[in-house]
C-alpha positions as protocol buffer text, in pm:
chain_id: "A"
residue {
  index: 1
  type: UNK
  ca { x: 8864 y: -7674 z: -7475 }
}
residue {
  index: 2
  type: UNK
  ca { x: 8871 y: -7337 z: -7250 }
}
residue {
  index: 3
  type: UNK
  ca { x: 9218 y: -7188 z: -7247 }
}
residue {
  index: 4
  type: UNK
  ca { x: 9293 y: -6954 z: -6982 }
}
residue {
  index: 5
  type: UNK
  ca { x: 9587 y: -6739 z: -7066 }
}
residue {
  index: 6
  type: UNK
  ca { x: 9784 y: -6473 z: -6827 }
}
residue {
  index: 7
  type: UNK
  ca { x: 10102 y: -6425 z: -6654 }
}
residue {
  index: 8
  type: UNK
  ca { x: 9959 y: -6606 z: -6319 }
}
residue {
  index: 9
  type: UNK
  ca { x: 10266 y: -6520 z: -6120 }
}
residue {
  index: 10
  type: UNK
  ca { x: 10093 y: -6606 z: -5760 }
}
residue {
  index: 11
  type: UNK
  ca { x: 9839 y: -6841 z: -5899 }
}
residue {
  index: 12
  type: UNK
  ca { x: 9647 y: -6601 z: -5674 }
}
residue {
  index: 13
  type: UNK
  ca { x: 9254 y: -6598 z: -5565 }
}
residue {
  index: 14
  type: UNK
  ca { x: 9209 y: -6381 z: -5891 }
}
residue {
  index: 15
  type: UNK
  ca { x: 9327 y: -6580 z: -6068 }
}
residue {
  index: 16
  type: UNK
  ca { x: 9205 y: -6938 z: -5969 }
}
residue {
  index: 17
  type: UNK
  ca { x: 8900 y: -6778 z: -6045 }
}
residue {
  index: 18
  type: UNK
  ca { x: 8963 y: -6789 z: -6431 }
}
residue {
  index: 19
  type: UNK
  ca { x: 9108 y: -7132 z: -6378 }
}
residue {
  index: 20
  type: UNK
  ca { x: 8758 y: -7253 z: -6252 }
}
residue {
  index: 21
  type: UNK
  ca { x: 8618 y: -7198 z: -6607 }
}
residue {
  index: 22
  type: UNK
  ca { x: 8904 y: -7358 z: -6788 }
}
residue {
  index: 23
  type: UNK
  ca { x: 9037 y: -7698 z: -6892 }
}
residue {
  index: 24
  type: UNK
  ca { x: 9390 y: -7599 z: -7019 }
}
residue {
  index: 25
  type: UNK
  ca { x: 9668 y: -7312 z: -6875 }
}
residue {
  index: 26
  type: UNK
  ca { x: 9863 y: -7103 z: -7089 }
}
residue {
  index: 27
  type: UNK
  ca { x: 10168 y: -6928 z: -6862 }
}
residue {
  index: 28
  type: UNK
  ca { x: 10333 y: -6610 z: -7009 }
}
residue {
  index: 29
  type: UNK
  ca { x: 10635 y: -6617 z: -6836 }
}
residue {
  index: 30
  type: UNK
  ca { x: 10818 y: -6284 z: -6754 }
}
residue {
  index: 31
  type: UNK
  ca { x: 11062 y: -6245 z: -6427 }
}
residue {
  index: 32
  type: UNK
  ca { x: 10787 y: -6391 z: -6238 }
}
residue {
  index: 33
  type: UNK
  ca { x: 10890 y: -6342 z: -5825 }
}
residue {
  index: 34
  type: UNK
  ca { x: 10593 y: -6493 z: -5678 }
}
residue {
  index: 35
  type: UNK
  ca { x: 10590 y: -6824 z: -5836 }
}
residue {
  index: 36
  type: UNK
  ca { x: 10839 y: -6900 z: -6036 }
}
residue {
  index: 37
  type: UNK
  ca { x: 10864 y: -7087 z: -6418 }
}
residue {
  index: 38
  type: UNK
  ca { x: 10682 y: -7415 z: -6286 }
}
residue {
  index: 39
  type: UNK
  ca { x: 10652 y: -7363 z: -5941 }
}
residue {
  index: 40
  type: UNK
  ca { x: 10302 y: -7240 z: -6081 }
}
residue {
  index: 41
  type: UNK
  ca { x: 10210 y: -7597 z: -6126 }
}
residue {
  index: 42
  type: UNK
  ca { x: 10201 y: -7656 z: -5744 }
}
residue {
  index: 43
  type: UNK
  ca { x: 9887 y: -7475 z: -5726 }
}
residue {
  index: 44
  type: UNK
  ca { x: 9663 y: -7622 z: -5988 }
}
residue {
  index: 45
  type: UNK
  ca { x: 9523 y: -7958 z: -6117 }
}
residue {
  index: 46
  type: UNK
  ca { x: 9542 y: -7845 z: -6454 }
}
residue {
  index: 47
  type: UNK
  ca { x: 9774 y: -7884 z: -6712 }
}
residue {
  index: 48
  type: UNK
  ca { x: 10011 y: -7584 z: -6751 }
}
residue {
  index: 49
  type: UNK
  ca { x: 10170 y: -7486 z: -7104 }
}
residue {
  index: 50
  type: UNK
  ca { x: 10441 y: -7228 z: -7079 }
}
residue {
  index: 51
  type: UNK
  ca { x: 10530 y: -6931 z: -7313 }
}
residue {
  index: 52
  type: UNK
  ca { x: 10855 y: -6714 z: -7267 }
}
residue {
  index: 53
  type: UNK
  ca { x: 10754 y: -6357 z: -7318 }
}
residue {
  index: 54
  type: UNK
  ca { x: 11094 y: -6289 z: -7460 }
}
residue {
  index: 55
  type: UNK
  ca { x: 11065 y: -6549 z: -7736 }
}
residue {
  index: 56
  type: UNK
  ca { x: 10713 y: -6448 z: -7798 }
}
residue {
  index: 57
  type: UNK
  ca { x: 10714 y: -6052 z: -7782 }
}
residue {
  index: 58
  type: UNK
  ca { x: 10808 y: -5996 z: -8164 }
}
residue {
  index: 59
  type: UNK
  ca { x: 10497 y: -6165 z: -8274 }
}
residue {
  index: 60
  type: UNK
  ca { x: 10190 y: -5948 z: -8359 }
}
residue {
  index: 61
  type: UNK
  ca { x: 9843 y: -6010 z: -8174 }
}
residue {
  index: 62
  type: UNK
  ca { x: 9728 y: -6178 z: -8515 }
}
residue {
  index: 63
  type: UNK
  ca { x: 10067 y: -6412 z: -8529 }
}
residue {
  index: 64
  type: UNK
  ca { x: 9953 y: -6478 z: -8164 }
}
residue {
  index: 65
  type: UNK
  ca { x: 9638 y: -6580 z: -8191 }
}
residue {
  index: 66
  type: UNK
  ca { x: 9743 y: -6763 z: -8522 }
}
residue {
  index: 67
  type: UNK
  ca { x: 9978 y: -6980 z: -8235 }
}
residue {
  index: 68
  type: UNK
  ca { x: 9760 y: -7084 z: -7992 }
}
residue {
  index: 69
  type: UNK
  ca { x: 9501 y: -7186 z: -8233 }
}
residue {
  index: 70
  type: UNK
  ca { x: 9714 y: -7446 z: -8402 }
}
residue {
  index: 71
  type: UNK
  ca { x: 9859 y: -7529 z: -8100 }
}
residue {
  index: 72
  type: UNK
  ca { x: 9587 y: -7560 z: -7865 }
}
residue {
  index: 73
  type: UNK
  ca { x: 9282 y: -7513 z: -8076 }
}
residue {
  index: 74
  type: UNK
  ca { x: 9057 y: -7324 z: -7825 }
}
residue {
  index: 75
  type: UNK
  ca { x: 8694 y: -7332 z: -7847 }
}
residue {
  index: 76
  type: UNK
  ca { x: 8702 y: -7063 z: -7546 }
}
residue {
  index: 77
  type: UNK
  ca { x: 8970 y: -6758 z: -7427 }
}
residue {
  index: 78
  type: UNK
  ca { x: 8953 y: -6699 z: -7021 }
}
residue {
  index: 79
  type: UNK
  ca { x: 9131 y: -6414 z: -6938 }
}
residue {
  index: 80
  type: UNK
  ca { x: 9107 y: -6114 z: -6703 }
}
residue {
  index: 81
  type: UNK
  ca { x: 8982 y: -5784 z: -6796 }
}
residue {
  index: 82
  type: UNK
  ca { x: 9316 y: -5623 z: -6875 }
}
residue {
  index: 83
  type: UNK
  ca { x: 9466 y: -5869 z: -7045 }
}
residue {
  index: 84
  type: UNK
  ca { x: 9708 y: -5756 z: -7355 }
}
residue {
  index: 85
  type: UNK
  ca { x: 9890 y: -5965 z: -7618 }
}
residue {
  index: 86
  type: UNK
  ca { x: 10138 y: -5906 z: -7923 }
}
residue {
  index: 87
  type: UNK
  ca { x: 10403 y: -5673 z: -7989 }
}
residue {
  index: 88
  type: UNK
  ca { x: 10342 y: -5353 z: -7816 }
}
residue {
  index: 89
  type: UNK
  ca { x: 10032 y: -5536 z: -7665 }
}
residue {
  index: 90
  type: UNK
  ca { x: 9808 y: -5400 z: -7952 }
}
residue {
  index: 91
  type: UNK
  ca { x: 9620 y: -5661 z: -7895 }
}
residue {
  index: 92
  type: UNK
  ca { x: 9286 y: -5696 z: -7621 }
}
residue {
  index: 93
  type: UNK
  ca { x: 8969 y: -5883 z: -7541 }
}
residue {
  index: 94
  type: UNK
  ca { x: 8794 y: -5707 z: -7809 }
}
residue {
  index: 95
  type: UNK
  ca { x: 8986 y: -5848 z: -8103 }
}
residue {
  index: 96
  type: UNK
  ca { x: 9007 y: -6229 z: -7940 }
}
residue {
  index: 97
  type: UNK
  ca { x: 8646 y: -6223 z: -7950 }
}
residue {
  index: 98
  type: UNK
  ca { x: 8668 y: -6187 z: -8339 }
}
residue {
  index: 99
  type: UNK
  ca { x: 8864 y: -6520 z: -8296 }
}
residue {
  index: 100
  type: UNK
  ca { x: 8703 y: -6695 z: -7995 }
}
residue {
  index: 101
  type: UNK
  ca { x: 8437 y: -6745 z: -7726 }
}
residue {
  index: 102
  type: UNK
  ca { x: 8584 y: -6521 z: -7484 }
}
residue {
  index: 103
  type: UNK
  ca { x: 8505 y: -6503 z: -7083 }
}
residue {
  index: 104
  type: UNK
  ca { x: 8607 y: -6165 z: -6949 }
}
residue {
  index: 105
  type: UNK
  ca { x: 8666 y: -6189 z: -6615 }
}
residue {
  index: 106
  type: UNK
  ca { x: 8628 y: -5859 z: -6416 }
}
residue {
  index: 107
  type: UNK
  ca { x: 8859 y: -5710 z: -6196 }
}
residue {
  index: 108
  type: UNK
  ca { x: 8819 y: -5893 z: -5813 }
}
residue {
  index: 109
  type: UNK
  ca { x: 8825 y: -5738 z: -5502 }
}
residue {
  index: 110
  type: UNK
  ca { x: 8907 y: -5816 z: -5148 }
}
residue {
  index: 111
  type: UNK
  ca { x: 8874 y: -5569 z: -4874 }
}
residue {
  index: 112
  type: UNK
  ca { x: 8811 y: -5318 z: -5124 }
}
residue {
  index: 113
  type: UNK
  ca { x: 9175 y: -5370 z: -5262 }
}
residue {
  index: 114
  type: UNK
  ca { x: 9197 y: -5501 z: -5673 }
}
residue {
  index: 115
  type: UNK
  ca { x: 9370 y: -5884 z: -5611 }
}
residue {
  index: 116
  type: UNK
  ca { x: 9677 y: -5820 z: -5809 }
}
residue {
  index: 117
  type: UNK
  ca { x: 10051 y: -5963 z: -5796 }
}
residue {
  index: 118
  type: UNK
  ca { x: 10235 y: -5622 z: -5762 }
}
residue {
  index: 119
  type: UNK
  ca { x: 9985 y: -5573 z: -5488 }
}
residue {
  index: 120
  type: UNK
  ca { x: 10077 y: -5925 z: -5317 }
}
residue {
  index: 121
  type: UNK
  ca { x: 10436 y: -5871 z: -5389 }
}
residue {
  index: 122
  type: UNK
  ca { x: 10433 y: -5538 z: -5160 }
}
residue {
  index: 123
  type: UNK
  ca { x: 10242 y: -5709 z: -4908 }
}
residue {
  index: 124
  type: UNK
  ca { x: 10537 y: -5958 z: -4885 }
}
residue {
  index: 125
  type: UNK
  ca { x: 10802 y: -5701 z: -4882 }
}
residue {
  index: 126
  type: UNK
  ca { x: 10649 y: -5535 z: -4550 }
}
residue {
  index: 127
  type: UNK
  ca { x: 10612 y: -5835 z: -4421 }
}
residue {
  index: 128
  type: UNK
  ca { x: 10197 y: -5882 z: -4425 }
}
residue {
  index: 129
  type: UNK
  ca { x: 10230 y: -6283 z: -4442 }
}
residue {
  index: 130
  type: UNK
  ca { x: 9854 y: -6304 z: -4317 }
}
residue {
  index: 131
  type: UNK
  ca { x: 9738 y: -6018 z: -4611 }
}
residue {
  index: 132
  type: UNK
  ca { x: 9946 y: -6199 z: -4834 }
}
residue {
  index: 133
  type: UNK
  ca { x: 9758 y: -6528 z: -4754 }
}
residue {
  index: 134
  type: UNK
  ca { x: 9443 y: -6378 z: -4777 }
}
residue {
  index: 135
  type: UNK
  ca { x: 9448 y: -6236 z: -5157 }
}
residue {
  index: 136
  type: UNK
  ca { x: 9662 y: -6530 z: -5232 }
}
residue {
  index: 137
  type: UNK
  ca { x: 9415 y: -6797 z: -5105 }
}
residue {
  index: 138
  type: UNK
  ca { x: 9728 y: -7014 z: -5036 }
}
residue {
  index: 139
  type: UNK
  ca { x: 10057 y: -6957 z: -4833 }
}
residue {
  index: 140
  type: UNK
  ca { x: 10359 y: -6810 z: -5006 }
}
residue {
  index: 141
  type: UNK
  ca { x: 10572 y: -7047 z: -5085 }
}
residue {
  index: 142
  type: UNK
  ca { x: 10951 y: -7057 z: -5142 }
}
residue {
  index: 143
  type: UNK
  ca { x: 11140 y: -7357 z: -5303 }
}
residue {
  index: 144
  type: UNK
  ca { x: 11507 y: -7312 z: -5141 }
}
residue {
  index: 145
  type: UNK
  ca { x: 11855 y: -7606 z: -5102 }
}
residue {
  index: 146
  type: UNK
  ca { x: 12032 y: -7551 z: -4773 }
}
residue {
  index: 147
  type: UNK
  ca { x: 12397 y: -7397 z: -4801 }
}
residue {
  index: 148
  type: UNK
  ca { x: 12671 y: -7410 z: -4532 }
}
residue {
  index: 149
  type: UNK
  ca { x: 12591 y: -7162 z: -4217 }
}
residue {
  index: 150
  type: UNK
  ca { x: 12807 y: -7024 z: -3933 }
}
residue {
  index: 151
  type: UNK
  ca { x: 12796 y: -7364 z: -3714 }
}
residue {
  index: 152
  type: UNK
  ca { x: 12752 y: -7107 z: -3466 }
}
residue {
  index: 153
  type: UNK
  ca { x: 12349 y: -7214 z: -3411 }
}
residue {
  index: 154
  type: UNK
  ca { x: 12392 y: -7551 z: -3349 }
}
residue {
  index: 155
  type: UNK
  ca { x: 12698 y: -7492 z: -3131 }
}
residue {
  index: 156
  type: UNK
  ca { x: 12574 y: -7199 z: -2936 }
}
residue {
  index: 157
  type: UNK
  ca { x: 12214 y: -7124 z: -2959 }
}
residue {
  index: 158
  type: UNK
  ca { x: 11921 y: -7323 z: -3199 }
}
residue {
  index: 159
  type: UNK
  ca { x: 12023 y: -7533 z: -3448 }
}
residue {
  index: 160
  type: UNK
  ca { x: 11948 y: -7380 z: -3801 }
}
residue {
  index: 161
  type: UNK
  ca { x: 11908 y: -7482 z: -4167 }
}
residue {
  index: 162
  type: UNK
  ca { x: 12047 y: -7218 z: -4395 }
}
residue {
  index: 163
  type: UNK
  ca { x: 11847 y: -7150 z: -4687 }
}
residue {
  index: 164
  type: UNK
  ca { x: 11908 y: -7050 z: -5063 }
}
residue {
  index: 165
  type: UNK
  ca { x: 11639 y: -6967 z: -5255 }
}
residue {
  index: 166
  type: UNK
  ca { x: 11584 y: -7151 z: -5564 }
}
residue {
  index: 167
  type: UNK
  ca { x: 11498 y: -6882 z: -5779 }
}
residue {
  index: 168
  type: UNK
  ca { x: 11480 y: -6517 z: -5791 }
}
residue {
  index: 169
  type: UNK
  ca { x: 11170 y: -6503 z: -5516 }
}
residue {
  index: 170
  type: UNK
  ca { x: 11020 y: -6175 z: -5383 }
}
residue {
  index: 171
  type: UNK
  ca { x: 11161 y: -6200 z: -5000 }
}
residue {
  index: 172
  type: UNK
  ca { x: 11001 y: -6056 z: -4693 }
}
residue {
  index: 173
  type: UNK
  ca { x: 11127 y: -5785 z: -4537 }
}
residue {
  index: 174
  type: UNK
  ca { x: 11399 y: -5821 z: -4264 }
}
residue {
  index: 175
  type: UNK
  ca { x: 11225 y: -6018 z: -3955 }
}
residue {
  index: 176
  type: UNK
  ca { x: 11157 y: -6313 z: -3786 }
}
residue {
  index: 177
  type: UNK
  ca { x: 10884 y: -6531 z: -3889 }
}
residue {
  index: 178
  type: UNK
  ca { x: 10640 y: -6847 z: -3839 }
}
residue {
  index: 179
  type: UNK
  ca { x: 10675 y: -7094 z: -4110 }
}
residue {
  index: 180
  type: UNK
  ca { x: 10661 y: -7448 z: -4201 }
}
residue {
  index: 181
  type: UNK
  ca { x: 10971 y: -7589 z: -4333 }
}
residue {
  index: 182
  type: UNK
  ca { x: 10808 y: -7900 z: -4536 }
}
residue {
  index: 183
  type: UNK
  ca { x: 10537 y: -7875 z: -4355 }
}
residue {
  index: 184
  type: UNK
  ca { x: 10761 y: -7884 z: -4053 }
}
residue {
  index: 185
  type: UNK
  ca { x: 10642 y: -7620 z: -3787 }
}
residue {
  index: 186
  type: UNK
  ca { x: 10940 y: -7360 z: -3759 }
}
residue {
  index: 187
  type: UNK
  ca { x: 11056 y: -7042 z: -3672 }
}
residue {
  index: 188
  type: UNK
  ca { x: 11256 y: -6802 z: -4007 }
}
residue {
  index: 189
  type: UNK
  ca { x: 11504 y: -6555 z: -3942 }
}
residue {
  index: 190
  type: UNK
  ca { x: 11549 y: -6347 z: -4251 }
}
residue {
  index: 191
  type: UNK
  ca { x: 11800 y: -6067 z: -4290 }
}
residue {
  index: 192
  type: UNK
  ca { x: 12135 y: -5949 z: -4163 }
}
residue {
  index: 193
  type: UNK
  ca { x: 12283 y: -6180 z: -3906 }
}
residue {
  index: 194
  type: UNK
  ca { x: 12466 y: -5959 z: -3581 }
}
residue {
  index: 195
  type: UNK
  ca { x: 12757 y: -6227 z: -3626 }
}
residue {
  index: 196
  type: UNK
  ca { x: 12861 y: -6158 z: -3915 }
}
residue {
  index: 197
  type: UNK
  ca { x: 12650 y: -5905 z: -4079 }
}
residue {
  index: 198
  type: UNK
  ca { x: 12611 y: -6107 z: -4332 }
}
residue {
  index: 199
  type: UNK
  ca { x: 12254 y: -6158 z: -4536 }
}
residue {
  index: 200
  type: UNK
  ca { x: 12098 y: -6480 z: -4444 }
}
residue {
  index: 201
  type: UNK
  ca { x: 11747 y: -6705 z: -4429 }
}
residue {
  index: 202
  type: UNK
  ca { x: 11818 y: -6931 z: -4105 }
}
residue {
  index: 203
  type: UNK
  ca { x: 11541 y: -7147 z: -4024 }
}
residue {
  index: 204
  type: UNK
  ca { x: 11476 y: -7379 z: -3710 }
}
residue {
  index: 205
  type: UNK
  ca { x: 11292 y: -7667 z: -3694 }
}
residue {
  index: 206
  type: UNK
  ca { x: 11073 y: -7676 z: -3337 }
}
residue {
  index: 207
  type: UNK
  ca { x: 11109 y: -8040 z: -3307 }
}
residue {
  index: 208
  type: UNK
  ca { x: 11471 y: -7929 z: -3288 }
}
residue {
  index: 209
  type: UNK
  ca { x: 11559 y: -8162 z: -3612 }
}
residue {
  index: 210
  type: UNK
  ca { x: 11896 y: -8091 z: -3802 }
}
residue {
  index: 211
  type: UNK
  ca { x: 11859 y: -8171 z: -4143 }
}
residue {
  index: 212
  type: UNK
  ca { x: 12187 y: -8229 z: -4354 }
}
residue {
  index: 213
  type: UNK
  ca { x: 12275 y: -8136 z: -4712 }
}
residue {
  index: 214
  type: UNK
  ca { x: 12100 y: -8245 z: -5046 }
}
residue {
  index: 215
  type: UNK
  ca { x: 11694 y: -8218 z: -4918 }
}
residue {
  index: 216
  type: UNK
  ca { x: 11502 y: -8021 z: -5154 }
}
residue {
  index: 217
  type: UNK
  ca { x: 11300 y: -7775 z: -4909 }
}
residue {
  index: 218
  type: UNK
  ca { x: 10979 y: -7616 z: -4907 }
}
residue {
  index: 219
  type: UNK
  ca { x: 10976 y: -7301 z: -4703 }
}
residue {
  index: 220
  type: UNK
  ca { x: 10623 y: -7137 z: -4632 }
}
residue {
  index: 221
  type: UNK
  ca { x: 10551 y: -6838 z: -4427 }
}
residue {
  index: 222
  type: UNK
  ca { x: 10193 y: -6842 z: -4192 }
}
residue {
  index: 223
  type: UNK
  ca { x: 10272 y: -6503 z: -4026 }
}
residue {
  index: 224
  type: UNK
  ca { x: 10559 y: -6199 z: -3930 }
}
residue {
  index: 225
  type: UNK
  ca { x: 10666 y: -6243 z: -3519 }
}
residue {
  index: 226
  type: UNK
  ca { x: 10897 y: -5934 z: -3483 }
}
residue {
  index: 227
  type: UNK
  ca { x: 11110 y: -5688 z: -3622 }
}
residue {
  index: 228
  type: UNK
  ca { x: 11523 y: -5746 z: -3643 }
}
residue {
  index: 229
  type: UNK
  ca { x: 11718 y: -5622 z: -3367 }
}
residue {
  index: 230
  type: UNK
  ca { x: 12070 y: -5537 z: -3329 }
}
residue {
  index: 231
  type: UNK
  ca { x: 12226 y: -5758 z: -3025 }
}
residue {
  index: 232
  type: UNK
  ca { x: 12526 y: -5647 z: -2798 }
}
residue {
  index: 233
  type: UNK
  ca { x: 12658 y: -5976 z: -2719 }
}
residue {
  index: 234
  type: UNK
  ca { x: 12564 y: -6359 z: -2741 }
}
residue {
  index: 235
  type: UNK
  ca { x: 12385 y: -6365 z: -2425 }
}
residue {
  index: 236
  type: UNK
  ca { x: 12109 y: -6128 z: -2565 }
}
residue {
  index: 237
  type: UNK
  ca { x: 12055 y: -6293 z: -2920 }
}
residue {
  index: 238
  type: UNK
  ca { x: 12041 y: -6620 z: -2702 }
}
residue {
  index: 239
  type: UNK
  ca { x: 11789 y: -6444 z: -2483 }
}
residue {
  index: 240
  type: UNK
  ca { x: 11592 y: -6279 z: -2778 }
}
residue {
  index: 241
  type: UNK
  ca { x: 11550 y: -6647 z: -2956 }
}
residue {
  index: 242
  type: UNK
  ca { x: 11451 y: -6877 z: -2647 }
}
residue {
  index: 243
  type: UNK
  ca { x: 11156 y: -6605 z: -2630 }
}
residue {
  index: 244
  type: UNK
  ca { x: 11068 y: -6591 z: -2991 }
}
residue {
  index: 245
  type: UNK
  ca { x: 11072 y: -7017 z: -2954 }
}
residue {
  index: 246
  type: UNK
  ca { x: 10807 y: -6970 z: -2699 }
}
residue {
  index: 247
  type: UNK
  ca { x: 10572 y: -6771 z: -2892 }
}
residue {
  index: 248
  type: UNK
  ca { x: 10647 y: -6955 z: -3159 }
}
residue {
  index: 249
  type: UNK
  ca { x: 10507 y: -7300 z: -2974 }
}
residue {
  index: 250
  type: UNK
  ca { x: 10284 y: -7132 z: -2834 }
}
residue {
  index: 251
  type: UNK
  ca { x: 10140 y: -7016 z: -3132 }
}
residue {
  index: 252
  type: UNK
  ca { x: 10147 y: -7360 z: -3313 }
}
residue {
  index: 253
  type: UNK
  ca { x: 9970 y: -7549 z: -2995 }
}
residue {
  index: 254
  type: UNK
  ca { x: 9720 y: -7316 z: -3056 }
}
residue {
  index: 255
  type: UNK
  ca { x: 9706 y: -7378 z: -3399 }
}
residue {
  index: 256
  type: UNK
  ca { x: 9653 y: -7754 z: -3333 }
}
residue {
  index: 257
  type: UNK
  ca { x: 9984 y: -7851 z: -3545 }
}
residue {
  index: 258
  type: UNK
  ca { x: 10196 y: -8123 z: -3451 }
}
residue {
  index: 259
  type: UNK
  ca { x: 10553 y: -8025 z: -3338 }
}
residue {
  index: 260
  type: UNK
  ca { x: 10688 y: -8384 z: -3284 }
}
């Protein structure tokens, strides 16, 4: 059996790359932002085993590699190039090779940039969905339950589903963007609402459906459309989103999706 073993937060293109030479997954776990605990599991066919790093830290690389063998009994290690293990990560591909058939997998590139999570993660922050996508090789994701909102959307301008994250998710910077709401064409407002200055994700559905409480959503981001603005009055947020509708419909007729 070939065990890959890493942190995987992203399940990004680097790493399906390891994945493609193993049967089994071995998740160290550690304040992962990208994806999640098992929200990992949503991007691969294979079975995932998970480790917490805080519960495993103590043990030295030779109590480590005394663990997985009883546990999973490896006939082959997959990890990437800078992989460490065991308390004060003493441990490296050089010593698991005394141990196992080991597969080293170099560092990948895309567009001359190392495919990395902390790389990814910044992406998000400034708002590079499309970057993001790219080095990802799938759209980021965020698993989210809707909360109670203003009422003022539905009442005044677009009706909105307000969003709370389901875990502690890297968020992208302040701005409104093109998403699918399970798999729902929509249009995300993230950041601090004029109203009530308060910090919010509001998302509308362009089929203009109003989903109620206790739906487990799926929110996934295909690209940024603009920047936050501060409005004056109603009339001009009103204004601001019947134009940012637009582009968003006319984006997604372009992009052949379905808006009924």
């Amino acid at each position: 059996m070939k065990l890959a073993i890493g942190g995987f937060d992203g399940m990004h293109y680097a790493h399906q790359k390891l994945f493609s030479l193993s049967d089994q997954i071995l998740v160290i776990e550690k304040n992962s932002t990208l994806t999640p605990f098992q929200t990992r599991c949503d991007y691969t066919k294979l079975p995932c085993k998970f480790y917490n790093l805080d519960k495993i830290k103590h043990l030295t690389y030779l109590e480590f590699i005394d663990k997985i063998t009883k546990e999973f009994n490896p006939s082959t290690i997959v990890i990437g190039y800078d992989f460490r293990f065991g308390k004060n990560r003493l441990g490296n591909p050089e010593i698991l090779k005394k141990y196992f058939n080991v597969i080293v997998i170099n560092e990948i590139k895309i567009d001359n940039i190392g495919v990395h999570s902390r790389i990814i993660r910044e992406f998000i922050k400034e708002g590079k969905i499309k970057k993001a996508t790219k080095f990802l090789n799938h759209l980021y994701k965020i698993k989210a339950k809707q909360i109670k909102g203003q009422g003022l959307g539905k009442n005044e301008l677009l009706p909105t589903i307000n969003l709370k994250p389901t875990y502690s998710y890297t968020i992208p910077k302040d701005g409104v963007y093109l998403t699918l709401l399970n798999k729902k064409p929509s249009l995300t407002f993230i950041g601090t609402r004029s109203t009530d200055n308060n910090f919010s994700i509001e998302t509308h559905i362009l089929n203009g459906e109003f989903i109620i409480d206790n739906v487990k959503f799926e929110l996934e981001f295909l690209d940024f459309l603009r920047e936050t603005k501060k409005f004056n009055n109603l009339k001009e947020l009103k204004k601001a989103i019947i134009t940012d509708k637009e582009k968003a419909l006319y984006y997604f007729k372009k992009e052949n999706y379905d808006i009924r």
